[in-house]
C-alpha positions as CSV (number, residue, x, y, z in Angstrom):
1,X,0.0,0.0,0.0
2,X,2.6,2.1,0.7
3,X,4.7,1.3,-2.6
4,X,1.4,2.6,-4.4
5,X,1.2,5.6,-2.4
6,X,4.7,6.3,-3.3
7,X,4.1,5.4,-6.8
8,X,1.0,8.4,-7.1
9,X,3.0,11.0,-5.3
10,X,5.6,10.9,-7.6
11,X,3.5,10.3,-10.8
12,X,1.8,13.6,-9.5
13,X,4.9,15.4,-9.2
14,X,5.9,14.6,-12.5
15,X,2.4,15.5,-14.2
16,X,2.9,18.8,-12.1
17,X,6.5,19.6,-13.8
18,X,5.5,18.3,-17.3
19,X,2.5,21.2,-17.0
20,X,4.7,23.6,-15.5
21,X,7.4,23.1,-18.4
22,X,4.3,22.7,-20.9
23,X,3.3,26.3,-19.7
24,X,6.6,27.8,-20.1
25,X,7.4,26.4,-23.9
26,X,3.8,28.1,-24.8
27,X,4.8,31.2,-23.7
28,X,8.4,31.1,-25.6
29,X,10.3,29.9,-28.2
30,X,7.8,29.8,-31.0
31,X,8.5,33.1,-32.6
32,X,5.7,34.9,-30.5
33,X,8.4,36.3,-28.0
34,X,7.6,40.7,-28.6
35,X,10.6,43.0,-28.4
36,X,10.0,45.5,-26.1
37,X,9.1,49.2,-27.1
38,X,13.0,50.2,-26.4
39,X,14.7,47.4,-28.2
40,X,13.5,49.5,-30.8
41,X,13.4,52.9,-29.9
42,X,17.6,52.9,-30.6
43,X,18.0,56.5,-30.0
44,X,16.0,56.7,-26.3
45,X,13.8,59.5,-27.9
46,X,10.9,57.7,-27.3
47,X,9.3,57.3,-30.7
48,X,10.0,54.7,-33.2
49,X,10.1,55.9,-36.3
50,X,10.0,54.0,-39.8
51,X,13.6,54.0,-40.3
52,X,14.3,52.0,-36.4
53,X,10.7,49.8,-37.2
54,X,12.4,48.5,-40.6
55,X,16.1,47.8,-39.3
56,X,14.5,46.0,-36.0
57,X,12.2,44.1,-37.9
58,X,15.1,42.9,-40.2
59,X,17.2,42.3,-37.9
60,X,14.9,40.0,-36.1
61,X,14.0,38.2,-39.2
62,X,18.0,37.4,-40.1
63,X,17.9,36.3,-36.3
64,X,14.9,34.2,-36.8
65,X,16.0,32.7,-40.5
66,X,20.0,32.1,-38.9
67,X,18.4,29.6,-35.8
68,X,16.2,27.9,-38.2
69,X,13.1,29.8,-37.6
70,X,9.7,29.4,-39.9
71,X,9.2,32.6,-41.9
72,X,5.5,31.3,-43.3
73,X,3.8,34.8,-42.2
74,X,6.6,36.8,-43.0
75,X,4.6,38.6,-46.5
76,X,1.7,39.3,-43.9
77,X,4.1,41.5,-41.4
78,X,2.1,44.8,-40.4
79,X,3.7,48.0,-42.2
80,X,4.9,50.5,-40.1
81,X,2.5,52.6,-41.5
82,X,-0.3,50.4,-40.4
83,X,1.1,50.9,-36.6
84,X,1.3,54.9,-37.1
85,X,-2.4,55.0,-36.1
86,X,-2.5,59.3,-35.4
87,X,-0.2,59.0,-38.6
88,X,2.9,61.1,-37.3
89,X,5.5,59.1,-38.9
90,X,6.3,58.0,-35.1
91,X,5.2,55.0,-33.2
92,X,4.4,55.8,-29.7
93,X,4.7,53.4,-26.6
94,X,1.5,53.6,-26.6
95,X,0.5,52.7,-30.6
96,X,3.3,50.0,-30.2
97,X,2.0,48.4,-26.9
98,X,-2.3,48.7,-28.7
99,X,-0.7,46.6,-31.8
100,X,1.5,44.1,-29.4
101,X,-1.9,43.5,-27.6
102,X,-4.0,42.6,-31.0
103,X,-1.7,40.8,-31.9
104,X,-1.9,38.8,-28.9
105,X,-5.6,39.0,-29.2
106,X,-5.5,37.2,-32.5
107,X,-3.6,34.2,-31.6
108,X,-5.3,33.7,-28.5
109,X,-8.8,33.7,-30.4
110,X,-6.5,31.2,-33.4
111,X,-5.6,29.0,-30.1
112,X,-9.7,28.9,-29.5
113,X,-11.0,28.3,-32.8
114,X,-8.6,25.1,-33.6
């Protein structure tokens, strides 16, 4: 009785690390990871403009390609233009952080519908 006792402990504990590392490999390493507002912003002035959007945006592409990444949904990126919602021809923190969170949005309601 014991032995089996024993036996369900552990086979908990390892059900309870598998979810835990399940959890963590959903939330990383499948290209969903956002850069942060001032990975971006490369002068600090705290506005991205078109010129920053397009090197980061490369740069995270050859990044992505060099490791092996997929680039399926690369022709469907948003334009900076598209993110420029008071059209500007800067991205604030705020306009960055509103597309992050659609973004978001729309694969959490993808997740849902499969």
């Amino acid at each position: 009785m014991k032995r089996i006792i024993s036996l369900l402990i552990i086979a908990g504990m390892a059900m309870a690390l598998a979810d835990s590392v399940s959890a963590q490999d959903s939330q990383k390493g499948k290209g969903h990871d956002a850069p942060a507002f001032s990975s971006i912003d490369r002068d600090d002035d705290g506005a991205i403009d078109a010129e920053e959007f397009y090197q980061a945006r490369s740069k995270h592409m050859a990044e992505r390609a060099a490791a092996g990444g997929k680039m399926k949904n690369a022709a469907n990126a948003p334009s900076f233009e598209s993110l420029d919602t008071n059209g500007d021809g800067e991205l604030s923190e705020v306009e960055f952080t509103a597309h992050q969170a659609e973004m978001m949005e729309n694969r959490q309601q993808g997740k849902a519908n499969k």
